[in-house]
C-alpha angles and dihedrals in degrees: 000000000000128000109282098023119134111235112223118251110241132126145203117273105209090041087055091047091053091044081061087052101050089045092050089050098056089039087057096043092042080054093054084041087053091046092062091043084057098049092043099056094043080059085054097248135086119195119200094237094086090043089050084048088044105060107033080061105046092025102031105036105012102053097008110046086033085052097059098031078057097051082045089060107057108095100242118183090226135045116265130211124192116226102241097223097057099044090050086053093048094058091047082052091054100032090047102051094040091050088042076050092050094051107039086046086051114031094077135018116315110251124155091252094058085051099041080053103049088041093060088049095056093042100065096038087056087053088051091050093054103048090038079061097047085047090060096057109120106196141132089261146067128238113220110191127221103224093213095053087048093052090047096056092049089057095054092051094061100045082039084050105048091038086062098047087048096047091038088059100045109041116125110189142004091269090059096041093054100050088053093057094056078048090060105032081055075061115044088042088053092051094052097042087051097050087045091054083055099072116059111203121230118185115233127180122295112287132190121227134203128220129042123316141202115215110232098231094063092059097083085060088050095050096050089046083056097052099045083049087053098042081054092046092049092052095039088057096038084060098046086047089049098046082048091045093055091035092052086042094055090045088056093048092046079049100044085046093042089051092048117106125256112262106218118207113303106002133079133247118282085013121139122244113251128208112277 
């Protein structure tokens, strides 16, 4: 294509497919994360090991790694790298606000406002993560963006956003959490596809760019390293969690037998005396 043409929006079907995936996956494995946050803080206590799970699910695979599979995925006439520094910035973004999310949700009891809150808050750190990894596209081509489409898209991100952190923390049983993440994942794909659809992409001449670059045809492997560590993560922490759960219940029975009162010959035990 020649310098100031427009470039068609269209996109791959089986990379957009995948994008879904990814984005259901991060959304299933955030819900466990929120779970143990939940049982956590009901014990009155929260660790950092299910809001760093947290929020390299939700953060890391479910908005980041969906993002670029879905920038994969739009059919593009020239071949596009992604500056390192700013994708890497981009994850942190998302991973950051999602796990913050995750703690201020979590951390007290669960009322709308602490969600509305944290929603917003996500929200708008999703939205910076998109257009951070827009910003990283190294291509012969310019992105202008249509206002109304981008306000839009921030907009979905913060209702996407709250409703998450709604369904995450109330969310009874693996039926229900699985139909949230598709929830979710229904979100987070509409927002980037959205924002996508907000920068139209107009070839210029060839340019050369400094600084280190990812080919953008290494980022679905990324994405999908990042999923299985996470996975391992998940299952590493569910076992610890597990190990500290029957150790803290047999402290509470040892505690509950060692309290009771002492039964004497031939009575039993909190029964009155009676005349001899």
């Amino acid at each position: 294509m020649t310098s100031g043409e427009i470039v068609p929006l269209s996109f791959h079907g089986g990379l957009v497919a995948l994008s879904f995936f990814v984005a259901v996956l991060g959304s299933y494995v955030a819900m466990l994360a929120a779970a143990g946050i939940r049982a956590e803080t009901r014990d009155g206590e929260i660790r950092f090991g299910y809001i760093l799970i947290g929020a390299v699910a939700m953060g890391g695979v479910g908005i980041w790694s969906m993002h670029f599979i879905g920038m994969q995925a739009q059919n593009l006439p020239f071949d596009v790298g992604y500056q390192f520094d700013l994708t890497l910035l981009s994850f942190l973004v998302a991973a950051g606000f999602s796990g913050w999310a995750f703690w201020f949700v979590g951390r007290q009891r669960f009322t709308f406002l602490r969600c509305l809150t944290g929603g917003v808050a996500t929200g708008l750190g999703v939205v910076s993560m998109h257009y951070v990894g827009m910003s990283a596209m190294r291509m012969p081509a310019v992105l202008a963006w249509d206002l109304p489409m981008v306000t839009a898209s921030v907009f979905i991100a913060v209702v996407a956003a709250s409703a998450a952190l709604w369904l995450a923390f109330n969310t009874q049983n693996e039926r229900q959490r699985a139909g949230a993440a598709i929830l979710m994942a229904v979100a987070i794909c509409g927002m980037h596809y959205t924002g996508a659809a907000a920068g139209t992409v107009v070839c210029t001449t060839s340019r050369e760019y400094s600084g280190a670059q990812i080919g953008g045809a290494m980022l679905p492997y990324i994405a999908f390293a990042l999923s299985v560590a996470t996975m391992l993560l998940m299952r590493w922490h569910l076992q610890r969690a597990s190990r500290r759960f029957r150790v803290r219940t047999a402290q509470r029975i040892d505690s509950i037998i060692e309290s009771a009162p002492v039964a004497h010959p031939g009575k039993y035990p909190g029964s009155v005396q009676g005349p001899e």
